[in-house]
N, C-alpha and C positions, 0 to 999 in steps of 0.2 A: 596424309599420304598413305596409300595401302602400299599394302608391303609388297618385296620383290616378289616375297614368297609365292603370293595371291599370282604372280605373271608366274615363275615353273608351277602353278598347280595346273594352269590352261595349255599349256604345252606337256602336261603329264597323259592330264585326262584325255588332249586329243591324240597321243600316241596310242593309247591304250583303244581309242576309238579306230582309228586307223589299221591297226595289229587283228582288230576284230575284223575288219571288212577285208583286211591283205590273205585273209585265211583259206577266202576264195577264188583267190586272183591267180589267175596262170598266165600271166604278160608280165615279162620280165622290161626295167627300165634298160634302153640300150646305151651303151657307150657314145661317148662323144663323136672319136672321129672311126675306130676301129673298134673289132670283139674286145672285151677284159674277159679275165680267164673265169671269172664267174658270171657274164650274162652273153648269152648269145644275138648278134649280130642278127638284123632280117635278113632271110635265108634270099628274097629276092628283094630291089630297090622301087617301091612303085610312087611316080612322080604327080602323083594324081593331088590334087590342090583342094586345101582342106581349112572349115572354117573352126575355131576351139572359143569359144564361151564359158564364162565359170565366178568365180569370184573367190577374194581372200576376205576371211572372218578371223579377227586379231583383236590380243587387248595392245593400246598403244597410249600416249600419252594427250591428254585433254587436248593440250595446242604444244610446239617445240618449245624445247625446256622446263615443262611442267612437272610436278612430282604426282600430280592425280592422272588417274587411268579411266580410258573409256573402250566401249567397246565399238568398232568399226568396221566398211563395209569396202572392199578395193573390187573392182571387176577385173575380169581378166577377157579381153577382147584380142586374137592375132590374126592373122592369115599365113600361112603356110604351105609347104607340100606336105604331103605324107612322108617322104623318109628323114624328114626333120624332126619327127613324134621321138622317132626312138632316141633324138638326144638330149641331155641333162639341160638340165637349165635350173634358174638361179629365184628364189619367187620375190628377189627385189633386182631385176633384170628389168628396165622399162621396154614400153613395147620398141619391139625394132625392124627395119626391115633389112637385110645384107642386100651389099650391093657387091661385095666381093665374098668370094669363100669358094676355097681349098681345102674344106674339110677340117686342115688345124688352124689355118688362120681365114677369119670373117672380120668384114668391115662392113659399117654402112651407115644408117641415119637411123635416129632414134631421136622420142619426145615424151614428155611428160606433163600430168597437168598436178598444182600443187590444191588443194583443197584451201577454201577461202577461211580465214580466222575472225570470228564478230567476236567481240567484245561482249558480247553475253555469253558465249561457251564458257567462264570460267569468273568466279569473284575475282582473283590475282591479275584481272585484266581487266579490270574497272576502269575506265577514264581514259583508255585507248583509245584509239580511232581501229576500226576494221581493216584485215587486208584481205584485199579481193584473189578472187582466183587466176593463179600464173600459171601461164604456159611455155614449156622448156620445149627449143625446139636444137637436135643439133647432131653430131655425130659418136658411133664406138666404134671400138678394136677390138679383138678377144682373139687369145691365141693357148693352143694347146699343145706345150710341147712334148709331153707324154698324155698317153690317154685319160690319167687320174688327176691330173691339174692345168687347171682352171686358168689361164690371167686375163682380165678384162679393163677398160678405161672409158668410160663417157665424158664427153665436153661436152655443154649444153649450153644454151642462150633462153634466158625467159627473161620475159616481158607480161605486163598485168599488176599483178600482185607487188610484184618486185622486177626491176632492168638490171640484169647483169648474170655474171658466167660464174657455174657449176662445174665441177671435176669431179667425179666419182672412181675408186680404184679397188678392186676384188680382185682377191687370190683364193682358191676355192680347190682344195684336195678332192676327191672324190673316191668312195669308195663302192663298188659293185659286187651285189649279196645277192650270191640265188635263195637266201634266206627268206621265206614265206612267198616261196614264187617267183623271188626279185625285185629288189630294191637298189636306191643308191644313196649313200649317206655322206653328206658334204660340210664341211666348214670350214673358214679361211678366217681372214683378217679386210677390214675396210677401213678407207680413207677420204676423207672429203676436204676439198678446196673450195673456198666459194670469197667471191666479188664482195666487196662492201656496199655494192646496191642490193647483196641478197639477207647478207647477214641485219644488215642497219635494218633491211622491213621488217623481220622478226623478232630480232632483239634489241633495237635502240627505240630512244624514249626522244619525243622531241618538248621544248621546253612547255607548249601547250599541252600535249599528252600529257606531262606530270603535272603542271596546274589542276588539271583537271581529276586526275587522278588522286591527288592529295586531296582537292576536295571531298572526295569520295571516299575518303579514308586510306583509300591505297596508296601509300609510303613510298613514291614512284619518284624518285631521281629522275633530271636530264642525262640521258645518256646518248652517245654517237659509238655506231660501233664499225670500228675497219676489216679491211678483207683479208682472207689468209686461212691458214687450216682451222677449217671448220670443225671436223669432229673424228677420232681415230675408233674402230671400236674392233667386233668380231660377231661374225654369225654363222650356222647353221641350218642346217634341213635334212628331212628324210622322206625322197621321194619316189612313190608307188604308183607305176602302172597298173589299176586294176583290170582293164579290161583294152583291144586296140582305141577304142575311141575314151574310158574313163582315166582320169588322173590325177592324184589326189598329194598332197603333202602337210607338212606338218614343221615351221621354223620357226629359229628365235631371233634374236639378234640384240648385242647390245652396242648402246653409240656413248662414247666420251667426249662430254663437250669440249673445246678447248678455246682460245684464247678469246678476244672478242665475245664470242657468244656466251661463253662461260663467265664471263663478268659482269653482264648486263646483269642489272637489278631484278629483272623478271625470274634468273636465274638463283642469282645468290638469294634474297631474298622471297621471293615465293615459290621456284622452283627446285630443279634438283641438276645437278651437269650429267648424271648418270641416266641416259635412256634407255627404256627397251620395249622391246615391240615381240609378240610373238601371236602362233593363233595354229587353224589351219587353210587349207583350200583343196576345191575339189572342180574340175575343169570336165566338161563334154567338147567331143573333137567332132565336127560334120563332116563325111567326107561327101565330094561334089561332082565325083564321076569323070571329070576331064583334066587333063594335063595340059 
């Protein structure tokens, strides 16, 4: 197992990477729904529709519930207007599009795709079968009853890899620093809900999995796992507008397995209940001239 340690050394280093390149930045991050008394508001609103590309670079865990770490690759693909740049946002926020928004409360449809697991990514998953790549497809909420916090909710439906329903819950303080130009430093608390068609594809073992697995040496119980809280945990970020089109950040995040998932033998035995994920990212914004 490498140590936590080894995860805050990649979130130290790329702070420190980050702090070097904020040094030039004179684009401050804006507020959610209004000015904060430390970053200024766009002085005009321009509706002009805008494409952002980029991607997250993270250490996170081999496969879920693992105790080894790898290093990974997330994209970051939206479409947007321009006066949605200047607001915060959250860098495990799946993509979304609103289909309602008042500024402090937004709703709409949102999806996600989960990365496929083989059975070769990892020795602790010898004698598994593969799970394919799933797609969540489904609705959020997000409401901001002062401008420093955050609440948001995804329900989600995937299909693929695994059939069944995702609930995701973030609470996300915020705080806005004209400190090297302007920044915004966020962290809350998360919660996840998930179906026992989501849980059982990742962490239960079916009785031919473990035949086969035990053949293999890997000491792999039958196991069946049910639905219900998935995993409580807490995350952060600190995120920098370098320039109106760059944008760059830097988070962590840890997840606490719990019930079901945290029992599975993959867990108790070759893994760890304690997750974390952290890294950075750095996004270009196209603007496209028309509204």
């Amino acid at each position: 197992m490498r140590s936590i340690v080894a995860t805050g050394l990649v979130v130290l280093a790329s702070s420190v990477g980050l702090a070097t390149m904020a040094s030039a930045a004179d684009m401050s991050v804006g507020a959610p729904s209004t000015a904060s008394a430390n970053v200024s508001a766009p002085a005009a609103v321009d509706r002009e529709w805008t494409i952002t590309v980029g991607g997250y670079v993270m250490a996170q865990p081999d496969y879920m519930g693992s105790d080894d770490y790898e290093a990974a690759f997330r994209p970051i693909i939206s479409i947007s207007r321009a006066d949605k740049l200047s607001r915060w946002r959250s860098f495990n926020d799946n993509p979304s599009i609103a289909l309602y928004d008042t500024g402090t409360v937004e709703a709409g449809i949102t999806g996600k795709v989960d990365w496929k697991r083989d059975a070769g990514d990892s020795d602790d998953l010898r004698g598994l079968d593969d799970v394919d790549y799933a797609y969540e497809i489904g609705g959020y909420a997000q409401w901001y009853p002062v401008d420093w916090l955050r609440l948001r909710a995804d329900l989600r439906y995937g299909f693929g890899g695994f059939e069944g329903a995702v609930a995701d819950f973030a609470i996300d303080a915020i705080y806005f620093t004209d400190f090297w130009g302007g920044m915004a430093i966020s962290a809350g608390p998360r919660m996840t809900l998930a179906s026992s068609g989501y849980i059982d594809a990742y962490y239960g073992i079916t009785p031919e999995e473990s035949a086969s697995a035990i053949a293999l040496g890997n000491n792999l119980g039958t196991y069946e796992a049910g639905g219900g809280l998935y995993s409580v945990g807490f995350g952060g970020q600190i995120l920098k507008r370098f320039t109106p089109a760059i944008l760059g950040s830097v988070f962590a995040e840890y997840k606490y397995l719990a019930d079901d998932a945290a029992d599975s033998p993959l867990v108790v035995q070759n893994g760890d209940r304690n997750q974390f994920q952290a890294g950075v990212s750095l996004s270009y914004t196209f603007f496209l001239g028309f509204d």
